[in-house]
ZAFI-35301 format. One record per residue: x, y, z of N, C-alpha, C, O in turn; residue number from 1; residue in one letter. Coordinates in Angstrom, 3 decimals. Layout:
<nodes>
> X;Y;Z;X;Y;Z;X;Y;Z;X;Y;Z;NUM;a
...
</nodes>
This chain:
<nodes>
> 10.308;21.991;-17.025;11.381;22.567;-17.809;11.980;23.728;-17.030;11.299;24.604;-16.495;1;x
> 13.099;23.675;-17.011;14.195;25.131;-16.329;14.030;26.332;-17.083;13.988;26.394;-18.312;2;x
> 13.958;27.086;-16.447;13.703;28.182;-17.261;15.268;29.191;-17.120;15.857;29.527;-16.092;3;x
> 15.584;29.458;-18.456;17.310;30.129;-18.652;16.865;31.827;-17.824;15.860;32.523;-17.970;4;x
> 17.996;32.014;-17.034;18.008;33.412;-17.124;17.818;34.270;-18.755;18.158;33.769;-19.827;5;x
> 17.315;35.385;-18.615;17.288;36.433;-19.930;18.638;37.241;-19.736;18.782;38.107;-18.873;6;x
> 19.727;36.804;-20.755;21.385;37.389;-20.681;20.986;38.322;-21.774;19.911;38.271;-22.372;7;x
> 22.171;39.381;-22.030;22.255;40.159;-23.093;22.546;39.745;-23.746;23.095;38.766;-23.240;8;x
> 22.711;39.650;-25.371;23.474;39.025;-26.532;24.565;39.600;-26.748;24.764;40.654;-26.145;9;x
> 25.279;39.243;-27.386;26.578;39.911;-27.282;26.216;40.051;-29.464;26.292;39.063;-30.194;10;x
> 25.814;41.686;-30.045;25.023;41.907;-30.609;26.645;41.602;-31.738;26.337;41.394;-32.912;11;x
> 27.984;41.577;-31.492;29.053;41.526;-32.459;29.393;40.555;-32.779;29.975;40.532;-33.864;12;x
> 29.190;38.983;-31.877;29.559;38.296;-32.265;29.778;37.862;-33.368;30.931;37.612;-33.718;13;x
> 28.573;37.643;-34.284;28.566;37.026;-35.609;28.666;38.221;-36.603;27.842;38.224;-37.518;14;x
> 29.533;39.193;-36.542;29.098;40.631;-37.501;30.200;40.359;-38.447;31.300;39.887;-38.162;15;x
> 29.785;40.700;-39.555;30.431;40.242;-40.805;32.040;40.562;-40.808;32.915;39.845;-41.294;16;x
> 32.218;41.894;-40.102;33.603;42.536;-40.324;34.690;41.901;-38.946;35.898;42.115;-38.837;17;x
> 34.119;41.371;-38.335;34.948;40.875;-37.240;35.566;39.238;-38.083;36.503;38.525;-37.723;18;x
> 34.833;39.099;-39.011;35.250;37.461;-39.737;36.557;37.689;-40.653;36.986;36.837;-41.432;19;x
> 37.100;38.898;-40.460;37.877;39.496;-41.502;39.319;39.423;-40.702;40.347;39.812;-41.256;20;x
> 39.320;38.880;-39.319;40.406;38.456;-38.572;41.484;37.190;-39.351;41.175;36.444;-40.280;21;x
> 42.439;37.246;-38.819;43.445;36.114;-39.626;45.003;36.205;-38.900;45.500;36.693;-37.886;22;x
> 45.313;35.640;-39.752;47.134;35.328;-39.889;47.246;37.041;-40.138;46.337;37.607;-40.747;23;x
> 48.472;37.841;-39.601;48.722;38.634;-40.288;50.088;38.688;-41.178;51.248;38.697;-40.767;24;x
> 49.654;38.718;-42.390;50.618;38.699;-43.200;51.557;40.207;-43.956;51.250;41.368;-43.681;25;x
> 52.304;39.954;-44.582;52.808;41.064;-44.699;51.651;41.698;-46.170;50.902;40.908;-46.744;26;x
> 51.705;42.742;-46.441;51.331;43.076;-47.614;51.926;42.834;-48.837;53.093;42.565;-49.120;27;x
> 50.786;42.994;-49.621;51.354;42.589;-51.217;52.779;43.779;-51.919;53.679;43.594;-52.739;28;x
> 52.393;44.856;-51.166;52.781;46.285;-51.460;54.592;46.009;-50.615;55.698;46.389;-50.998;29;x
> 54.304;45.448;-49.758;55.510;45.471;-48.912;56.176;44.314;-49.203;57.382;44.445;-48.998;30;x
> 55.686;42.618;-49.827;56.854;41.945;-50.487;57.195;42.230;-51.799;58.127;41.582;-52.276;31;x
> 56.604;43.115;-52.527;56.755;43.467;-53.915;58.109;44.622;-53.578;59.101;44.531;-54.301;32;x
> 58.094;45.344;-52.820;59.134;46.185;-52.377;60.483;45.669;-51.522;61.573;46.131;-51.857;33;x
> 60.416;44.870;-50.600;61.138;43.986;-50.580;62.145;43.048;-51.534;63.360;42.925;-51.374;34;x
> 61.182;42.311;-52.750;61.718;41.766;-53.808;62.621;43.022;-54.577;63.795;42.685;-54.728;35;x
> 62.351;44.192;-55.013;62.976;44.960;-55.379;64.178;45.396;-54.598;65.268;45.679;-55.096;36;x
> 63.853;45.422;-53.248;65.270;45.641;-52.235;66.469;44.540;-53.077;67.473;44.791;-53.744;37;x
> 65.828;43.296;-52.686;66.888;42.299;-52.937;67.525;42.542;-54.321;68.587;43.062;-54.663;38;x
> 66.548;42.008;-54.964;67.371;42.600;-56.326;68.302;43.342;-56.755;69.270;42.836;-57.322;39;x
> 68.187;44.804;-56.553;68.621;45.795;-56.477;69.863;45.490;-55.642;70.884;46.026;-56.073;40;x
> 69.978;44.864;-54.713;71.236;44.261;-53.813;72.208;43.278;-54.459;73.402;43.369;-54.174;41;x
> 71.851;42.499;-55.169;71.997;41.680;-56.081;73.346;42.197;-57.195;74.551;42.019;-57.376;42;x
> 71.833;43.156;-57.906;72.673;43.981;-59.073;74.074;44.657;-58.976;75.038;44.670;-59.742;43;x
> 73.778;45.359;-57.439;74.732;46.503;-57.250;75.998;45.198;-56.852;77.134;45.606;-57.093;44;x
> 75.962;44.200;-56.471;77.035;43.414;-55.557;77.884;43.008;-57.057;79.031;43.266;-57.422;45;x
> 76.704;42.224;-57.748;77.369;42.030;-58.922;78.176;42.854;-59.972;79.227;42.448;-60.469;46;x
> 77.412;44.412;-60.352;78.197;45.258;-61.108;79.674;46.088;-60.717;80.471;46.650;-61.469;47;x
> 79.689;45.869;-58.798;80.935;46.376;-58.276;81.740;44.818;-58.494;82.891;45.006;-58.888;48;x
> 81.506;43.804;-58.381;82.427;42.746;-58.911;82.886;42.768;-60.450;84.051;42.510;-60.752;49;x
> 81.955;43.075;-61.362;82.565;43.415;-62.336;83.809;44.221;-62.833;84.889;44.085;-63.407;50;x
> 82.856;45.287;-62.164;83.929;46.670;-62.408;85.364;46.674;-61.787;86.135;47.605;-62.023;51;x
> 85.687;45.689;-61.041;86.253;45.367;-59.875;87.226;44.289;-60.274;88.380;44.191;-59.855;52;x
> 86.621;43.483;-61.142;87.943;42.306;-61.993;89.024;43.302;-62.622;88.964;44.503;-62.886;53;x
> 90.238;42.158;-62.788;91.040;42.774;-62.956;91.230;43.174;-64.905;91.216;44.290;-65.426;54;x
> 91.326;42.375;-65.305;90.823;42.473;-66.686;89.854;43.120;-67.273;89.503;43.075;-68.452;55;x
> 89.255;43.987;-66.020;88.264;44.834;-66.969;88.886;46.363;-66.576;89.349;46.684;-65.481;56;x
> 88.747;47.320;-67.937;89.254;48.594;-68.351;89.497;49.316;-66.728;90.520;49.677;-66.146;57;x
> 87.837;49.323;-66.284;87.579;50.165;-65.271;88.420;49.531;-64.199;88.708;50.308;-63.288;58;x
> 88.907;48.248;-64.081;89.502;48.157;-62.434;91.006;48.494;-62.768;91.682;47.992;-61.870;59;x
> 91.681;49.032;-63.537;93.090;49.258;-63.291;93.102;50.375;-63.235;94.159;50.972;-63.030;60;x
</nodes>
């Protein structure tokens, strides 16, 4: 039988917090704020079209 050299282990490999690697995605915090961007973009586009017809008080 061959006998293996004695290597160091590499002691991180299998360590619980390195399994915590991934896709990086955006945060929950940052599309929830986002969705509010849009919205809010939304609203404002729509209420200056309103205000903005001609038939309404405020655009003449």
């Amino acid at each position: 039988m061959k006998k293996t050299a004695n290597r160091s282990r590499n002691l991180l490999h299998n360590h619980p917090m390195l399994r915590k690697g991934g896709v990086h995605d955006k945060s929950n915090k940052a599309k929830r704020r986002k969705e509010k961007q849009n919205l809010r973009k939304v609203w404002f586009s729509l209420s200056a079209y309103c205000v903005l017809r001609e038939n309404h008080p405020a655009g003449t």
